[in-house]
C-alpha positions in Angstrom: 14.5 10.5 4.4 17.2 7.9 3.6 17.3 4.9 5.6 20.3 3.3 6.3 19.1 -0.3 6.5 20.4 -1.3 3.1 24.0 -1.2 1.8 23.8 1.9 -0.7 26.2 3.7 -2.9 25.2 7.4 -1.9 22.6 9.3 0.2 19.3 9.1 -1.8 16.2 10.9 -0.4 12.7 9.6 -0.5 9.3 11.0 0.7 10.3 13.8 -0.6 7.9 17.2 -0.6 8.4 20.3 -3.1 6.3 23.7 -2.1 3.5 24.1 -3.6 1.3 27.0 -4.3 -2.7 27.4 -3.2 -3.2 26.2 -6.6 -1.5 22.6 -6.3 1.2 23.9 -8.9 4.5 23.5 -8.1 6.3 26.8 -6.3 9.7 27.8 -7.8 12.2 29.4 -5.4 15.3 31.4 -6.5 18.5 31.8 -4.5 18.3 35.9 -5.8 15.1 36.3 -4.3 15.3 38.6 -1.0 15.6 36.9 2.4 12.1 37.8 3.9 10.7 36.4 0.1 13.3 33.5 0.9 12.0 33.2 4.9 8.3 33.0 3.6 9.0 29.9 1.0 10.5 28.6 3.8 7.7 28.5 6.1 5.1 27.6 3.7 7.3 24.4 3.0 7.3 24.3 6.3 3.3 24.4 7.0 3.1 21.9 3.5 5.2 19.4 5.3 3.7 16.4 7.0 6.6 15.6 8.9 8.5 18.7 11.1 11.5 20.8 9.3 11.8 22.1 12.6 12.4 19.8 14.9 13.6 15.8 14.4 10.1 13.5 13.7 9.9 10.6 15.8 10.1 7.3 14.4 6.8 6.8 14.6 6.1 9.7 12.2 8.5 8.5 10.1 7.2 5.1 10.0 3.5 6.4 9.5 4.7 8.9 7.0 6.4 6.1 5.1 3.0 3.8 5.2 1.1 6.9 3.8 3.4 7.5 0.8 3.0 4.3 -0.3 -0.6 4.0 0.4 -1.3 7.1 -1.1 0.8 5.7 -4.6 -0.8 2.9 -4.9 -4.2 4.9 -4.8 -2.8 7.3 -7.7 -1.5 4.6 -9.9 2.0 5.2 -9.5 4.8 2.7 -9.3 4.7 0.2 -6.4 6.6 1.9 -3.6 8.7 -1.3 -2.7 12.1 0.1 -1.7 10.0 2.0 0.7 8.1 0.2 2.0 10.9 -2.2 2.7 12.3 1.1 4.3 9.4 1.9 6.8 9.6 -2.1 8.2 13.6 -2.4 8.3 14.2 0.9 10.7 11.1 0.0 12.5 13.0 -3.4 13.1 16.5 -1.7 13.6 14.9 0.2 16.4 13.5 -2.6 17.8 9.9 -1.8 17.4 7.7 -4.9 16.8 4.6 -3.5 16.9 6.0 -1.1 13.7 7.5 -4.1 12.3 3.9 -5.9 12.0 2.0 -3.0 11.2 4.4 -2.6 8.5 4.1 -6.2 7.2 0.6 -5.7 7.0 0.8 -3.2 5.0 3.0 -4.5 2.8 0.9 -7.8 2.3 -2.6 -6.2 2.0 -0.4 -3.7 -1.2 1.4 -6.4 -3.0 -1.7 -8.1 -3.2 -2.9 -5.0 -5.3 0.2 -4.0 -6.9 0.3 -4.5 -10.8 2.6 -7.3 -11.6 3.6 -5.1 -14.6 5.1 -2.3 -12.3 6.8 -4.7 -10.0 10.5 -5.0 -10.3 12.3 -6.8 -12.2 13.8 -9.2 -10.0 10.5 -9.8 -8.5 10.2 -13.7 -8.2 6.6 -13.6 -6.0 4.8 -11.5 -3.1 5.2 -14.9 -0.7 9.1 -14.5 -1.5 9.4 -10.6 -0.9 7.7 -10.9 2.1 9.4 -14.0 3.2 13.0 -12.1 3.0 11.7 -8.8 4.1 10.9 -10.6 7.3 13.7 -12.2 7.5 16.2 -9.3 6.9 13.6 -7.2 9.8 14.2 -10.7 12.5 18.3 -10.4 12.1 18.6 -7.5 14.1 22.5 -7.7 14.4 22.7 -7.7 10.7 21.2 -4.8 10.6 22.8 -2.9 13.1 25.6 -3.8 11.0 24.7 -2.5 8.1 23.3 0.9 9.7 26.8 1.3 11.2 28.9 0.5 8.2 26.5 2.6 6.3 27.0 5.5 8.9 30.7 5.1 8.4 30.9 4.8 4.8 29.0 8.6 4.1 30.9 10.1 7.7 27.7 10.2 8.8 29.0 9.6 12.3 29.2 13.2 13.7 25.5 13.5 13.3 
């Protein structure tokens, strides 16, 4: 996914998924492997994938999608997913979706509460701040809408 909520450079992809094998180890797939070898890589990624190759998630998926990922880091020890979960509450709030928006603050509270101060960024001033602006940037909707649509127009994203 890549939300356009936020004034970015280039396209960058999160909640990424790579295919994995029955084993848990990452599945490497060549170009010079035959189609049918190919097609089956294909639908196994496919069957991995908590959100649809095949047809275009709802925002709702993506929403609940994003508020796993980050749930699930924080119960592996990994870096604070911030910039996502920013993501997850700013297209709910783009879209108009309240109830998103507040599950999403939730969320966000109840993991910045348990997020290592160590692994925060570094322009992290306090958890009452972040949430205080991330609220903030999900109430102005216009500003948003203006950032989706300069964002669509800056990566010709407008044909899609």
């Amino acid at each position: 996914m890549h939300a356009l909520t936020r004034e970015f450079p280039v396209i960058s992809l999160t909640l990424g998924h790579r295919l994995e094998r029955s084993s848990g180890q990452p599945e490497t797939v060549l170009f010079t492997r035959h189609e049918n070898e190919f097609q089956d890589a294909v639908s196994a990624l496919n069957a991995q994938c908590r959100l649809s190759l095949n047809e275009p998630p709802s925002l709702d998926e993506i929403v609940r999608e994003y508020h796993s990922a980050c749930s699930t880091r924080q119960e592996k020890g990994l870096p604070p997913a911030v910039l996502e979960m920013e993501d997850s509450i700013l297209i709910a709030a783009v879209a108009d979706r309240g109830d998103l928006v507040e599950a999403g603050i939730a969320l966000a509270e109840d993991l910045a509460a348990r997020w290592p101060k160590a692994r925060l960024p570094l322009d992290w001033i306090s958890t009452d701040a972040w949430l205080e602006g991330l609220t903030a940037k999900a109430g102005n909707l216009e500003a948003l809408e203006n950032i989706v649509s300069g964002q669509v127009v800056k990566h010709k994203l407008d044909n899609l």
